[in-house]
N, C-alpha and C positions, 0 to 999 in steps of 0.2 A: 504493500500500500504506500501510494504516496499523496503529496496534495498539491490541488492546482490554482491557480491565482489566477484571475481574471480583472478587466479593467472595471466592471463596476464592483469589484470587492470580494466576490463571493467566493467560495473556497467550493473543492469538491476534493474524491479519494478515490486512487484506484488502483485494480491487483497489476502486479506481474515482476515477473521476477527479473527481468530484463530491461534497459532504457529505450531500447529502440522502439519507435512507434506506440509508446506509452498512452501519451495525449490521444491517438484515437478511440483509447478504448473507454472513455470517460463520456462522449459526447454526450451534452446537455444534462449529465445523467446528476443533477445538483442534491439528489435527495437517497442516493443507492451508499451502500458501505456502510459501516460501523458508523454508530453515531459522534460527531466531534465534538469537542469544547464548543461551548460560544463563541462564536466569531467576534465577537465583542472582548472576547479574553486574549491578549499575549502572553501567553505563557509555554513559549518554545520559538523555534525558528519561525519568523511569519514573515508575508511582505506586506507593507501595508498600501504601494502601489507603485505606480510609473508615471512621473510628470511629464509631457510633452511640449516646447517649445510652444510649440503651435498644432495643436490638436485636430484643424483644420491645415491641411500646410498645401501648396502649390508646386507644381511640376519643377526638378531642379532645385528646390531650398533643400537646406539643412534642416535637420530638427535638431536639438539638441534633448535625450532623455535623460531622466534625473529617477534610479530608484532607491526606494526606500524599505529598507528591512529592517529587522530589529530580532534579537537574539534576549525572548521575554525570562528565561529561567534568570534564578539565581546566581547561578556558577554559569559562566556563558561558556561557548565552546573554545577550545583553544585556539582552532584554526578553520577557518569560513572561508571559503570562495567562492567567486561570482562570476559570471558569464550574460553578455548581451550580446543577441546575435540578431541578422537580419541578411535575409535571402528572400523574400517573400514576396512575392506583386502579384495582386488579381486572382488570387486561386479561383478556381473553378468553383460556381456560388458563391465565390467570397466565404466561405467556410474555412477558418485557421487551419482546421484536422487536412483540408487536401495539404498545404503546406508538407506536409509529412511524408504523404505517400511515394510508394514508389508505383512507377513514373509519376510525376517527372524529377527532372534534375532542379535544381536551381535558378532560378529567374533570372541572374546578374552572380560573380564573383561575391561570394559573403561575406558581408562585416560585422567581426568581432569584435570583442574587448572582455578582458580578465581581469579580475579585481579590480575594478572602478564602477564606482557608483551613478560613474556617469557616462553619455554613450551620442554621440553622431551622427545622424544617417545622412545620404544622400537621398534624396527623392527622385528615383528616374526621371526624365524629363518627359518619356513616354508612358508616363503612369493612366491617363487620362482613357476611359472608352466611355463606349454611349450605352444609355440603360436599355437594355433590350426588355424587360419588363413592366416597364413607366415610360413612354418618350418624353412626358413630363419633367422628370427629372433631368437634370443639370450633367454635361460629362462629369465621370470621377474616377476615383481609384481608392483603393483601400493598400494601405502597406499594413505588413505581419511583422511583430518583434519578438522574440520569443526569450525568455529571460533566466535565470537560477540563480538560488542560494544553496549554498553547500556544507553542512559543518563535516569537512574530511576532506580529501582530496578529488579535483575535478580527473576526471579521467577518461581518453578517446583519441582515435587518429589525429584530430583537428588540436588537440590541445601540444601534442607531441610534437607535432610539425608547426604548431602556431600560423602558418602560409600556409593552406591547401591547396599543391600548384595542381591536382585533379579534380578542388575542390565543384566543377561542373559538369562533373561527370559522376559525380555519388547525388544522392536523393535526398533529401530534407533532416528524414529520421538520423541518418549517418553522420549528421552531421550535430546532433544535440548527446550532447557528454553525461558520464555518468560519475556517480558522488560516491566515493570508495572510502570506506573508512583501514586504518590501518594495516588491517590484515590481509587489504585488497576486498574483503565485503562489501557488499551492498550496505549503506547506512541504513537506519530505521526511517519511518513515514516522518519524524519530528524532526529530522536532518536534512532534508534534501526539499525545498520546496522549488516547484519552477512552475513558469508562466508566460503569458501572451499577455500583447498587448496592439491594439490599433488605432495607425494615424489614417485618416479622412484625405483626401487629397483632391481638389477643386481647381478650379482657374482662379474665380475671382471669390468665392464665399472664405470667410476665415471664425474664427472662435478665440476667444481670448479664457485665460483658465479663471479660475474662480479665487477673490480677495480675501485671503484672511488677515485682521488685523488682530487678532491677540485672544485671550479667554478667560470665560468667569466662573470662578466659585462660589456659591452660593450668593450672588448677585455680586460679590466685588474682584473685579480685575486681577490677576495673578500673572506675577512671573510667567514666562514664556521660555522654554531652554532653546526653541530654534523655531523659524518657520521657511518654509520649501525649500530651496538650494542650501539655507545655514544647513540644514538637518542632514549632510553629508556622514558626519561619523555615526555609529553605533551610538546607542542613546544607553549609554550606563547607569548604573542605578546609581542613583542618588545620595553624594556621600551628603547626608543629612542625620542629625541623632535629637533634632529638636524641631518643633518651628522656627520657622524665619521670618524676616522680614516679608512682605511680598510675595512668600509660598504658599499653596493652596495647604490649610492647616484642615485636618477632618478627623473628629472625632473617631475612636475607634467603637467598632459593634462587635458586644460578644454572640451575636448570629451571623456572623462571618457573611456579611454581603447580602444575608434575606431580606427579597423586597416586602415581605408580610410582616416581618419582625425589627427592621433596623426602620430609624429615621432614613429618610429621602434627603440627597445633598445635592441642589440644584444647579447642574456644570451649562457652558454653555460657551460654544465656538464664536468670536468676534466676526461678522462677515460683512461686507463693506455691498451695499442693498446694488451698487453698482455691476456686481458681479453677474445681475441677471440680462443679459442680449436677449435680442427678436431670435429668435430662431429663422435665419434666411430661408437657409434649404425649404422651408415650409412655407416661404413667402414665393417663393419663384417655383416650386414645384403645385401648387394645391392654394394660393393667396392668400393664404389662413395669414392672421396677427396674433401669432405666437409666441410666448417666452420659452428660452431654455429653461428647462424642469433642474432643479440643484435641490441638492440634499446634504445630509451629513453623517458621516459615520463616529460613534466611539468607539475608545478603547481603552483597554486599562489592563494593570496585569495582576491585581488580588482587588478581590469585590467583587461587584457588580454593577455594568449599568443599562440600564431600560429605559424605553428600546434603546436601541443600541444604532439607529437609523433616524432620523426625523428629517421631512422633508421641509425645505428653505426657500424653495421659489416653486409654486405650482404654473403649470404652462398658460392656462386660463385664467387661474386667480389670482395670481402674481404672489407678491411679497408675503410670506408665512409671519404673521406679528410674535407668534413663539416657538422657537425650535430648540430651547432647552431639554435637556432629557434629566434622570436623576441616578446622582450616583446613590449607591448601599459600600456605606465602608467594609472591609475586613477587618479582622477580631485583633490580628498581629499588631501591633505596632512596629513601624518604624516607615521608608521612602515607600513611596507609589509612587507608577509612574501613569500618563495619562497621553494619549493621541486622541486626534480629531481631523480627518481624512472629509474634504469638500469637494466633492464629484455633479459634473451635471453631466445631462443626456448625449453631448455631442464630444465625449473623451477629453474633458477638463477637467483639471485636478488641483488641487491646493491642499497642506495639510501644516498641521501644527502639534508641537507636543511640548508637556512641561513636567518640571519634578511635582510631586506632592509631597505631605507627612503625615501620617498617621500617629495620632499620639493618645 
């Protein structure tokens, strides 16, 4: 079993003992396997997403991606690798899983990167076709990223050679690495997570991602440890053994995180109301006067918090007046830590994370 990351958040699990062609055997399938943690809990290797330069992008630009993992246990692992890779244009349906298949090869020479959090693409300049199932719709193009965290060693022809001078002549699967722990084993499902992600590609429409300005604990403002591109390093726990100044301070519950039995601690993501755009695509395909739909995810990694999702700009309604959710403390004392991941409908991301204490 392993698990998979997707751009609006959700996680999924699946068997096989092997890495190659993994991702197909997952499809859609969000609710199959052993049940998991809350997705609202870090507590192990997670990603909490991939920012996009321009999430909308144009034939020929750059993107620049920015992700973000977190290594939620106590004792983190000693040694983590990463992988961001891109071959991808146009699969057939626009379905990530053809990516994978064999036939075919490679759309373009592949670009990687190992161990950096942050990653490049080029946009073919011939990304662009015409909808054959809408002629309404606008030319476009979809690009594939496919991404991993690793706690152990990455391992495969592409890593060894780092240049794949055949690298268009092997097929997609061949080309995604697998997470070896010491022994040369397969690591556990809580080691190895990896994912996809998609950038939009248009002439003239664009998306700009979503403003976070900072966040609240029980209605007053708190410290901030980073927001999008600061948040480059691994988010450490928190050398804290008290409150602070400025720190989100939260009582401790000896119901460890029950929403029935613990006070309710009102958190809540700073988002700048600007963040919400027309939705074009829907203006030039269908005339609708649309907003992008944004939401907000939490997170935490001892507690609870519910829901763990609240939506922040509905398409119709606009501006949500409350998207606070509530934390339930843990019973422990000592650091928490806390994220808040801001996603809308067209692959725009912003997120934010800060220390807490529990005392």
């Amino acid at each position: 079993m392993k698990t998979l990351h997707n751009d609006s958040g959700t996680r999924s699990r699946w068997a096989n003992a092997s890495y190659p062609g993994l991702l197909l055997s997952i499809l859609a399938c969000f609710s199959c396997g052993p049940e998991l943690e809350p997705i609202s809990k870090i507590q192990t290797l997670r990603i909490v997403g991939v920012k996009k330069s321009a999430p909308y992008a144009r034939p020929g630009e750059k993107v620049q991606l920015s992700l973000l993992w977190e290594d939620g246990r106590a004792v983190p692992a000693a040694q983590v690798e990463t992988f961001i890779a891109f071959w991808c244009l146009n699969p057939p349906s626009n379905l990530y899983s053809a990516c994978l298949t064999t036939p075919p090869p490679p759309d373009f020479e592949p670009q990687f990167v190992f161990n950096s959090n942050r990653f490049e693409i080029d946009i073919p300049v011939d990304s662009l076709q015409p909808s054959i199932a809408d002629p309404r719709m606008p030319d476009s193009g979809i690009a594939y990223v496919f991404y991993g965290v690793c706690a152990g060693t990455l391992s495969g022809a592409l890593i060894e050679a780092k240049v794949p001078g055949d690298a268009m002549g092997v097929s997609g699967n061949a080309l995604m690495p697998r997470c070896l722990d010491a022994t040369g084993a397969e690591v556990s499902p809580d080691d190895f997570v990896v994912g996809y992600s998609s950038v939009f590609v248009y002439d003239d429409l664009r998306n700009q991602n979503p403003i976070v300005k900072g966040f609240k604990v029980a209605g007053k403002e708190v410290r901030v440890d980073c927001i999008d591109e600061e948040c480059e390093k691994e988010f450490d726990l928190p050398q804290l053994d008290k409150c602070e100044k400025d720190v989100a301070c939260i009582e401790a519950c000896p119901d460890d995180g029950s929403p029935e039995l613990c006070p309710d601690i009102k958190i809540e993501a700073l988002i700048n109301p600007a963040s919400a755009e027309k939705d074009d695509l829907a203006k030039v395909a269908y005339g609708t006067d649309l907003e992008e739909a944004i939401w907000v995810s939490y997170f935490i990694d001892r507690g609870k918090v519910s829901p763990s999702v609240k939506l922040v700009n509905d398409s119709a309604l606009g501006w949500q007046a409350d998207f606070t959710t509530e934390l339930f403390a843990p019973k422990e004392k000592g650091p928490l830590r806390i994220w808040a991941a801001v996603r809308d409908n067209r692959g725009g991301l912003s997120w934010v994370r800060l220390p807490a204490f529990v005392y």
